[in-house]
N, C-alpha and C positions, 0 to 999 in steps of 0.2 A: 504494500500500500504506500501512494508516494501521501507527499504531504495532505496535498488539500483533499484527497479522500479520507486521510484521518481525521484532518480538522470538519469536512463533512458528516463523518461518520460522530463527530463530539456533538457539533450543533443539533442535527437532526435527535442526538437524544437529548440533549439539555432541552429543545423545543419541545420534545414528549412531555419531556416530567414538567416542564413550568407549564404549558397548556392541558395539560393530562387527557395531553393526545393519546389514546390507544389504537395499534392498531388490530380492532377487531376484523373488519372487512382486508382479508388474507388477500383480495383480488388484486390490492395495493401494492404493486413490487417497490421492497423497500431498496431495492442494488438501483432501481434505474433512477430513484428521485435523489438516491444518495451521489452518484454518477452525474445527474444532473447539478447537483451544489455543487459537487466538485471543480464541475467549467466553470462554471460562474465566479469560484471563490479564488480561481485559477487569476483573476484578472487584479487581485490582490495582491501587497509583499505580503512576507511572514512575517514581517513587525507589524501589521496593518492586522495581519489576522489573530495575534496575541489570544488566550482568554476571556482578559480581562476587558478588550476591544468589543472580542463579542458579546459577550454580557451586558455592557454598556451599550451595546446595538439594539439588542433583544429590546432592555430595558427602557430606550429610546422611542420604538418603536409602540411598546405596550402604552407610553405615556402621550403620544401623538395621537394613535390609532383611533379609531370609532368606536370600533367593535375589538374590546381587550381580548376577549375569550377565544380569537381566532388566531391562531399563529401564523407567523408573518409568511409569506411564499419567500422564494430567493430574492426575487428582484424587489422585495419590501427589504428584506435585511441588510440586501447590497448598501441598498439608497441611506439606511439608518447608518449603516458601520463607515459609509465615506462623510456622514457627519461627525461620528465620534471619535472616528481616529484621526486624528491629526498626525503627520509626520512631517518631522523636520526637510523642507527641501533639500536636496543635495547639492552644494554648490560647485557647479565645475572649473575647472580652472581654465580660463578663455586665454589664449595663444594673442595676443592685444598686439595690433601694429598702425604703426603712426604714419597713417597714409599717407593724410598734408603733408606731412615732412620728408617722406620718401618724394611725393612730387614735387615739393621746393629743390630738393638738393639735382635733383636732374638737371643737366642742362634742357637746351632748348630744343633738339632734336631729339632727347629722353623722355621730353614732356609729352611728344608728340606720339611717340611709342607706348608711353606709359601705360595707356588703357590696353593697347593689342596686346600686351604682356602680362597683365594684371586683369583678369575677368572679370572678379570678385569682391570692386572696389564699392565701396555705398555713397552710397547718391547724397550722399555729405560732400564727401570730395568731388565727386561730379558736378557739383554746383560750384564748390571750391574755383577748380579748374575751369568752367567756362569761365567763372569772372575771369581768373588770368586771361583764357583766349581771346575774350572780348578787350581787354585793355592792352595786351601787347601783340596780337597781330589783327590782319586785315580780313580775317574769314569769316564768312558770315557766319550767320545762325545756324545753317542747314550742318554747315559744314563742320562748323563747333559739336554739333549735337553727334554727327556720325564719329569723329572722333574721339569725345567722351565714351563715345558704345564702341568704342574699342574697331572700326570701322576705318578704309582710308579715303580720306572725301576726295570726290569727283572733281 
C-alpha cells in the first residue's frame, strides 16, 4: 500500500466512526471508494495530509456543512483540508540577471544583437531599449519594434 491508500484507508475509517457510518448495504465496494480517495488525496503533499490536517478538515467541514450527520464525499474534504492546511510556500532560488546593464555595457553593434541572442529578455528592458533606439538612432518604430523581438529590420 503506497501512501495515500493508507492515508485513505485512515480517513474512510475515522469518517465511519465520527459519522457512525456503517456499512451494512455489502453492495458498497469499500476497495473502489477507498481507490477513489486515494487519487484524489494523490493531489496533496504528505505535510498537507498530516492527521492532525485531516481532523481539522473533517472538523471544518462538520462546522460549515448543512446537514452534520452526512459525511463529507472526497471532493467536500478536499475543499475543507486546502482551507486548513496551510503550508509554508517554498521559496526558490531565482538565477537574477541584470538585463539593463548587460545592455548598457554593449557596444553599439551589441545593442543591436542583443535581442537575436537573448530571447528571454522582459518587456522591462524592451521598453528600456526602445527608449535608447529612439534617442540614439534614426529607425523608426516598425523597425525599433522588430529589433526589440529579436528580429533584423527591413
Amino acid at each position: 500500500m503506497n501512501f495515500y491508500t493508507k492515508k485513505a484507508n485512515f480517513l474512510l475509517g475515522y469518517i465511519d466512526v465520527r459519522f457512525n457510518r456503517m456499512y451494512g448495504d455489502e453492495t458498497k465496494d469499500k476497495d473502489a471508494e477507498m481507490n477513489i480517495w486515494a487519487l484524489e488525496l494523490s493531489a496533496f503533499t504528505e505535510e498537507q495530509l498530516s492527521d492532525s490536517n485531516c481532523k481539522n478538515a473533517i472538523d471544518y467541514y462538520v462546522d460549515t456543512s448543512t446537514n452534520k450527520s452526512k459525511p463529507p464525499s472526497v471532493d467536500q474534504f478536499a475543499a475543507s483540508l486546502r482551507k486548513v492546511s496551510y503550508v509554508e510556500p517554498v521559496m526558490l532560488e531565482h538565477n537574477k540577471q541584470d538585463w539593463i546593464s548587460m545592455f548598457d555595457r554593449c557596444d553599439k553593434k551589441g545593442k543591436f544583437q542583443f535581442f537575436m541572442r537573448n530571447r528571454k529578455v522582459p518587456s522591462v528592458v524592451r521598453g528600456y531599449a526602445r527608449e535608447w533606439f529612439n534617442e540614439n538612432t534614426r529607425f523608426s518604430n516598425a523597425n525599433i519594434h522588430q529589433i526589440i523581438n529579436g528580429k533584423i529590420p527591413n
